[in-house]
Backbone atoms as SQL, in Angstrom:
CREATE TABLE atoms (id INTEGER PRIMARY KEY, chain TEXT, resi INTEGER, resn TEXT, atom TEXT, x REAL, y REAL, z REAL);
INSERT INTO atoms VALUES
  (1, 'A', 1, 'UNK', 'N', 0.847, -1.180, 0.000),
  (2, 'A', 1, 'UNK', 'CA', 0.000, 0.000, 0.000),
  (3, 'A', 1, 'UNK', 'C', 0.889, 1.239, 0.000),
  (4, 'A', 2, 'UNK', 'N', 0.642, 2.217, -0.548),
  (5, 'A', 2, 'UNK', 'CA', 1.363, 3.718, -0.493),
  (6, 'A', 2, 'UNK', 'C', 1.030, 4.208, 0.338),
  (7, 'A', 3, 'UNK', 'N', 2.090, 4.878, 0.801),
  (8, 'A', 3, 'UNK', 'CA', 2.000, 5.973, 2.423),
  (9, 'A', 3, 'UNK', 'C', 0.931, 6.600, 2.881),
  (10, 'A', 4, 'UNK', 'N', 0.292, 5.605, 3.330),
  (11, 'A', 4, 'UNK', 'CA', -1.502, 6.045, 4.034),
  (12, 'A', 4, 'UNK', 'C', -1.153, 7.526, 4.597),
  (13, 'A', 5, 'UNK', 'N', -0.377, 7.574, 5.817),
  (14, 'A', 5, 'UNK', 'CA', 0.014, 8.728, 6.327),
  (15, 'A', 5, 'UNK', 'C', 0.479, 9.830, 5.485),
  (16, 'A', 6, 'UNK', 'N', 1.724, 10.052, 4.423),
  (17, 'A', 6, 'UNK', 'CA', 1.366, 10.863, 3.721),
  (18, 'A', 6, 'UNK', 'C', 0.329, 11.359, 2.709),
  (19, 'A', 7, 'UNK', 'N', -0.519, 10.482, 2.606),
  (20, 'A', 7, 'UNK', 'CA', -1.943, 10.564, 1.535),
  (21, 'A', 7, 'UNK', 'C', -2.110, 11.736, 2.681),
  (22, 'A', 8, 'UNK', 'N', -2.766, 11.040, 3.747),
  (23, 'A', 8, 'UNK', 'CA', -3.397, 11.784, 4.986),
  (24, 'A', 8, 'UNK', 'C', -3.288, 13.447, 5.191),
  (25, 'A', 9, 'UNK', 'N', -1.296, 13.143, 4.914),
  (26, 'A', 9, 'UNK', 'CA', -1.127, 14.674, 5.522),
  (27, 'A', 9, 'UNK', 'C', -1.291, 15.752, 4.145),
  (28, 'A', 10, 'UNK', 'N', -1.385, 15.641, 3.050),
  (29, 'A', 10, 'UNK', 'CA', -1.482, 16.010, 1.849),
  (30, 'A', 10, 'UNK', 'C', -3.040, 16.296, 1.735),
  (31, 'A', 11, 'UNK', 'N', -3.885, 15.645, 2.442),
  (32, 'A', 11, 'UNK', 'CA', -5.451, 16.167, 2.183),
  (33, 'A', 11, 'UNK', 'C', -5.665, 16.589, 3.366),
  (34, 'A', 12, 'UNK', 'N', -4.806, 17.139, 4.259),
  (35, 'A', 12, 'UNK', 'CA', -5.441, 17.637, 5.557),
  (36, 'A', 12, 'UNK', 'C', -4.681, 19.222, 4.976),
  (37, 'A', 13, 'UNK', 'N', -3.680, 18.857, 4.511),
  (38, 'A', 13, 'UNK', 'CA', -3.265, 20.446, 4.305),
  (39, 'A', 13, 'UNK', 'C', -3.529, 21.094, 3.327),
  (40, 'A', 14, 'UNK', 'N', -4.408, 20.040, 1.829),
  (41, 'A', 14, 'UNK', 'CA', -5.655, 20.518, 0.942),
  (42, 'A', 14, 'UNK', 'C', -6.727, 21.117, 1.927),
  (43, 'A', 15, 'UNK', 'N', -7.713, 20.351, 3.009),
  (44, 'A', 15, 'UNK', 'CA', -8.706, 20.741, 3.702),
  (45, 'A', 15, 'UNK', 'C', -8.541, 22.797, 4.077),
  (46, 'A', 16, 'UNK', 'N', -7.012, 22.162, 5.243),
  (47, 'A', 16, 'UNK', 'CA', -6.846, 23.642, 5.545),
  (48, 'A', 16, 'UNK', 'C', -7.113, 24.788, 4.639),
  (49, 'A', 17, 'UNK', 'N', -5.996, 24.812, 3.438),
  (50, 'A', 17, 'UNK', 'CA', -6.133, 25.701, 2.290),
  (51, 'A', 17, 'UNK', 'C', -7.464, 25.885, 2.049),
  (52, 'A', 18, 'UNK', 'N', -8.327, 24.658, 1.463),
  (53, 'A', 18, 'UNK', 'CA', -9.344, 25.011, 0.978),
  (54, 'A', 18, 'UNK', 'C', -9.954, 26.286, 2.300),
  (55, 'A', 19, 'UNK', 'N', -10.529, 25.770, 3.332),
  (56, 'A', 19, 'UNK', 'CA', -10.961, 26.340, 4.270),
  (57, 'A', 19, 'UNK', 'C', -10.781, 27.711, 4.551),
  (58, 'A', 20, 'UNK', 'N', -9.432, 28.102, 4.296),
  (59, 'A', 20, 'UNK', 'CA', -8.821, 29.457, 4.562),
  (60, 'A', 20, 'UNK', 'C', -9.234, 30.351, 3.353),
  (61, 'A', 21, 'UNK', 'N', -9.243, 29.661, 1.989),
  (62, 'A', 21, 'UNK', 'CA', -9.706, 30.674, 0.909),
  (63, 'A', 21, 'UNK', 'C', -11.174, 30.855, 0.712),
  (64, 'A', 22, 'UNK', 'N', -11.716, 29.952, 0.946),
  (65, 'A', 22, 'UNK', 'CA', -13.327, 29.849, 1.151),
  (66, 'A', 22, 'UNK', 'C', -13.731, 31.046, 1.292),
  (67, 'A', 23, 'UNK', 'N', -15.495, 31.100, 0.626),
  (68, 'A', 23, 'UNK', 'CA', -15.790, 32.227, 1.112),
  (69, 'A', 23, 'UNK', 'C', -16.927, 32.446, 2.697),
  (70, 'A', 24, 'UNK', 'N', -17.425, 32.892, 3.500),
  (71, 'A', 24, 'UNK', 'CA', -17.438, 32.807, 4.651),
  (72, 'A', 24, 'UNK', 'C', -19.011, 31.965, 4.665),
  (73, 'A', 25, 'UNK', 'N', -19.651, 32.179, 3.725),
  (74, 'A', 25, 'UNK', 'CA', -21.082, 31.132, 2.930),
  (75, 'A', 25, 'UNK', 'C', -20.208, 29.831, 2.582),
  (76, 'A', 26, 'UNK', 'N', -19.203, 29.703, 2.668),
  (77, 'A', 26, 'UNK', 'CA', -18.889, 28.034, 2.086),
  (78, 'A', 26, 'UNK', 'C', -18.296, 27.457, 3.125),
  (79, 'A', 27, 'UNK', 'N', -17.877, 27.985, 4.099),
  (80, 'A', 27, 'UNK', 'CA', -17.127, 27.666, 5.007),
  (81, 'A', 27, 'UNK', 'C', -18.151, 26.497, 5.709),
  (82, 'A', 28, 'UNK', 'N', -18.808, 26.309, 6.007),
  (83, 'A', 28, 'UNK', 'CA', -19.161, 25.188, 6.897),
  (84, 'A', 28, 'UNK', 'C', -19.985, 24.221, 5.842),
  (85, 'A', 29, 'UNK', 'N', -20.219, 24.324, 4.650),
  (86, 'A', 29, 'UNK', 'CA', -20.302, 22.946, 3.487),
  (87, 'A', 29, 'UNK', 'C', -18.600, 22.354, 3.627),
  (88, 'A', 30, 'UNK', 'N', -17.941, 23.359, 3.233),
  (89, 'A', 30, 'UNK', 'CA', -16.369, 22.976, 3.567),
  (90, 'A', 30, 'UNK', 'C', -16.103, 22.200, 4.498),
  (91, 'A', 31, 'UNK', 'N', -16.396, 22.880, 6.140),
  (92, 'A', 31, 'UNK', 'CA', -16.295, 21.698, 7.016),
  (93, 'A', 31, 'UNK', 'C', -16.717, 20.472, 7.643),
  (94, 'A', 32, 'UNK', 'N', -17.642, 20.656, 6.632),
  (95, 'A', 32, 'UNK', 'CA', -18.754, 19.035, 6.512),
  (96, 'A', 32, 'UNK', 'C', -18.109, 18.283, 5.643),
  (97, 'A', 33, 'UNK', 'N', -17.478, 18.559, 4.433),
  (98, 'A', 33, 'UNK', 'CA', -16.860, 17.224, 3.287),
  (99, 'A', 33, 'UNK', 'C', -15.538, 17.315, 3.658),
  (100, 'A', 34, 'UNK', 'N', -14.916, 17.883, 4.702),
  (101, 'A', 34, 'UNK', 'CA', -13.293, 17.454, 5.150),
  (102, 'A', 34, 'UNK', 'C', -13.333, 16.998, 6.480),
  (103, 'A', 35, 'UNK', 'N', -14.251, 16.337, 6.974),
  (104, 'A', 35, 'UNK', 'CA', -14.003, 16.076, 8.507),
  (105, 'A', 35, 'UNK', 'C', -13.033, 14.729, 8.617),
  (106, 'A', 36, 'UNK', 'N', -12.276, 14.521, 9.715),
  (107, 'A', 36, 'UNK', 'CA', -11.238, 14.244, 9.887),
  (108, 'A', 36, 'UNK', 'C', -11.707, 12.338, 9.578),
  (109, 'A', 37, 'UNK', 'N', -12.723, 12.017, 9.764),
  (110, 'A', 37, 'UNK', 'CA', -13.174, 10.389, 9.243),
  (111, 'A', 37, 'UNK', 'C', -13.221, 10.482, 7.682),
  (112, 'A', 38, 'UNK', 'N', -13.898, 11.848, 7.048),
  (113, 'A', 38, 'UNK', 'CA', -13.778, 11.621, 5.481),
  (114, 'A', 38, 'UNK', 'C', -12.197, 11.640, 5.232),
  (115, 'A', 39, 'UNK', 'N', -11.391, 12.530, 5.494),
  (116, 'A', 39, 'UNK', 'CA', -9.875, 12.788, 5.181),
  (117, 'A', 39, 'UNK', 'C', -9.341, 11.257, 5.047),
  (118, 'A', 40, 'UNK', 'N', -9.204, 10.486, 6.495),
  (119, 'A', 40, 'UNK', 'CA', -8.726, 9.272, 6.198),
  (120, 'A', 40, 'UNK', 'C', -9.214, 8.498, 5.941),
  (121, 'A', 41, 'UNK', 'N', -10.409, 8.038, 5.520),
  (122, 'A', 41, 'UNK', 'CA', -11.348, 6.823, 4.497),
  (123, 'A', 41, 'UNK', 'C', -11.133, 7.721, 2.964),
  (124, 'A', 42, 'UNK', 'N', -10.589, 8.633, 2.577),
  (125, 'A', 42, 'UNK', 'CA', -9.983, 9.230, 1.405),
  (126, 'A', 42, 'UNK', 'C', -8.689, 8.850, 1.179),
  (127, 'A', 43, 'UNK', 'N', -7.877, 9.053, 2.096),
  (128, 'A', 43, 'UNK', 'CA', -6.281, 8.819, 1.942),
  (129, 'A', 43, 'UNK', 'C', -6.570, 7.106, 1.976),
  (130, 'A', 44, 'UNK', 'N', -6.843, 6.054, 2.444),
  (131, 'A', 44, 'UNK', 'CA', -6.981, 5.015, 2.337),
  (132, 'A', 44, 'UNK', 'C', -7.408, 4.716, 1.252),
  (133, 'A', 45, 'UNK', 'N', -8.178, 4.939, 0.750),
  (134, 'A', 45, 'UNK', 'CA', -8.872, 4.540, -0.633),
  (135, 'A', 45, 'UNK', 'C', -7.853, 4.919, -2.047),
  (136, 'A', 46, 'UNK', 'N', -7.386, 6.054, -1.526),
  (137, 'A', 46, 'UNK', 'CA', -6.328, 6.921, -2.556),
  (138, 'A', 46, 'UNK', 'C', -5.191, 5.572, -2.588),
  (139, 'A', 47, 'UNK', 'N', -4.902, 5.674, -1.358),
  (140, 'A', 47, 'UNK', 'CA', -3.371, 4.569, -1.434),
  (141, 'A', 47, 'UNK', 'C', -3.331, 3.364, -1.779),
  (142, 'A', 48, 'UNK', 'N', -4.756, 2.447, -1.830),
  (143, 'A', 48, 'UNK', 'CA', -5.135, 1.529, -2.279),
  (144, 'A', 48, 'UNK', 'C', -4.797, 1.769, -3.863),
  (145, 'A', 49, 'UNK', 'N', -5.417, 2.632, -4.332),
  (146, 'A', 49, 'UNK', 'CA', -5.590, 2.790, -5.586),
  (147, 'A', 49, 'UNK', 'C', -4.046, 2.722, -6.257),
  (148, 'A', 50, 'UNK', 'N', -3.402, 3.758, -5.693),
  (149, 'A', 50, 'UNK', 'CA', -1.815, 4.122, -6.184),
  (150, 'A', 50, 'UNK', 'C', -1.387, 2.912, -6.346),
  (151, 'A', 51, 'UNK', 'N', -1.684, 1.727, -5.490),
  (152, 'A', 51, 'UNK', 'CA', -1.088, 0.481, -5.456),
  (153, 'A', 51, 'UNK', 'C', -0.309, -0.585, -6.854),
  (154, 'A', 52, 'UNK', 'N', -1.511, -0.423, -7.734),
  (155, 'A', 52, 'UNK', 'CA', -1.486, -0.934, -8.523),
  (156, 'A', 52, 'UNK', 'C', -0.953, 0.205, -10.002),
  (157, 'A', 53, 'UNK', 'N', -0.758, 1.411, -9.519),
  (158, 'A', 53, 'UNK', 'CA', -0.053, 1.986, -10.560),
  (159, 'A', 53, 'UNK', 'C', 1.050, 2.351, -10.790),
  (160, 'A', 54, 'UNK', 'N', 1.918, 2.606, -11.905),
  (161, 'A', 54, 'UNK', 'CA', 3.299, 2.814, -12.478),
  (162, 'A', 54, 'UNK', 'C', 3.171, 4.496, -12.294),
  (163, 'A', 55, 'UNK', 'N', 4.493, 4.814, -11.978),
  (164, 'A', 55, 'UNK', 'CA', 4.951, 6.242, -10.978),
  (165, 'A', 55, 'UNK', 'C', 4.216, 7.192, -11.487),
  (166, 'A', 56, 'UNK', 'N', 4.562, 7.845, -13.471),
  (167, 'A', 56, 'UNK', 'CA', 3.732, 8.781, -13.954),
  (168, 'A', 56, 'UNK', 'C', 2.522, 9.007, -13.535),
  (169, 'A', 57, 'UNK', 'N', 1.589, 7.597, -13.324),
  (170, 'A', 57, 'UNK', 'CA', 0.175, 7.628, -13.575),
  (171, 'A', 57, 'UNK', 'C', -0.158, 7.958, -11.756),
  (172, 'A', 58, 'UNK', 'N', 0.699, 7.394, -10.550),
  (173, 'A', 58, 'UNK', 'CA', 0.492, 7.807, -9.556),
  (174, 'A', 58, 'UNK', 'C', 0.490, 9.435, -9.433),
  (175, 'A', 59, 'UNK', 'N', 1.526, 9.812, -9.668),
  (176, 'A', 59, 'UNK', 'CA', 1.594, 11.166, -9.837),
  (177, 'A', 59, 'UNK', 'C', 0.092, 12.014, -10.511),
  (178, 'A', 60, 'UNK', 'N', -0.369, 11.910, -11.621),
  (179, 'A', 60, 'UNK', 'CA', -1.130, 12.310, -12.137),
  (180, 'A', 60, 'UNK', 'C', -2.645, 12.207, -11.199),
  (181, 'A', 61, 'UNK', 'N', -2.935, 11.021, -10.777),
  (182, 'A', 61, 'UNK', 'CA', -3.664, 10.554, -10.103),
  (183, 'A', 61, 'UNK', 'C', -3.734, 11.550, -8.734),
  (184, 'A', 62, 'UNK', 'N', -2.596, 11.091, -8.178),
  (185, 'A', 62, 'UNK', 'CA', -2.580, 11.808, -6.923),
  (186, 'A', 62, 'UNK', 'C', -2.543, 13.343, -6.604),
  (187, 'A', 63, 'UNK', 'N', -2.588, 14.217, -8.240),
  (188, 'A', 63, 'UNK', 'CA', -2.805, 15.325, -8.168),
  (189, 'A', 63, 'UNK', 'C', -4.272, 15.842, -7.995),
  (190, 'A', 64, 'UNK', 'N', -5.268, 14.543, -9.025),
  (191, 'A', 64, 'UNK', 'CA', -6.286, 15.002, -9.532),
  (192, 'A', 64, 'UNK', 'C', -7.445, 14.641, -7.717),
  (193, 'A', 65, 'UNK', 'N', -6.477, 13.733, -7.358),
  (194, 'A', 65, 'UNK', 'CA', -7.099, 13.703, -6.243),
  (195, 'A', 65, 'UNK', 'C', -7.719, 14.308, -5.344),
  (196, 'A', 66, 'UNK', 'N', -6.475, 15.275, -4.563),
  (197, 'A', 66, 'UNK', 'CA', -6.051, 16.243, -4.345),
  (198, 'A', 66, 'UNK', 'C', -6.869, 17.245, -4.720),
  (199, 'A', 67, 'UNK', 'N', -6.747, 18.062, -5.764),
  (200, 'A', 67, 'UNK', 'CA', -7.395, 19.185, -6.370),
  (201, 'A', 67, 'UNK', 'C', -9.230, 18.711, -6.055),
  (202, 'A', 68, 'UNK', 'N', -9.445, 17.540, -6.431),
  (203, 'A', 68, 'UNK', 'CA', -10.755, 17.194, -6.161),
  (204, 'A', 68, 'UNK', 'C', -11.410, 17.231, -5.196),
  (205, 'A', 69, 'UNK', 'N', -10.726, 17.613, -3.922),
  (206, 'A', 69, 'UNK', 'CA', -10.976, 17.634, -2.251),
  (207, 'A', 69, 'UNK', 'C', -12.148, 18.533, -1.966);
């Protein structure tokens, strides 16, 4: 499996960002789809996935991930 924990810390510090640029109407939809059980049943699922892929396509993947938060 790929680094559950860094999946983890990579969508907690997506969450933050998102949160901080938000506008003050989005802010709590925001903190409903990043709570700390979605973050890691995300990073788990993410690292599962990476598992079975060759580096480029992790990379690509793990951007679109990411951005998708």
């Amino acid at each position: 499996m790929h680094d559950y924990a860094s999946m983890l810390a990579l969508l907690r510090a997506a969450a933050v960002d998102l949160q901080r640029h938000a506008r003050s109407s989005d802010k709590e939809r925001i903190a409903r789809m990043t709570t700390e059980r979605t973050l890691r049943n995300r990073a788990l699922a993410i690292s599962h996935r990476l598992d079975g892929m060759d580096e480029p396509s992790r990379r690509q993947y793990l951007a679109e991930a990411v951005r998708r938060l």
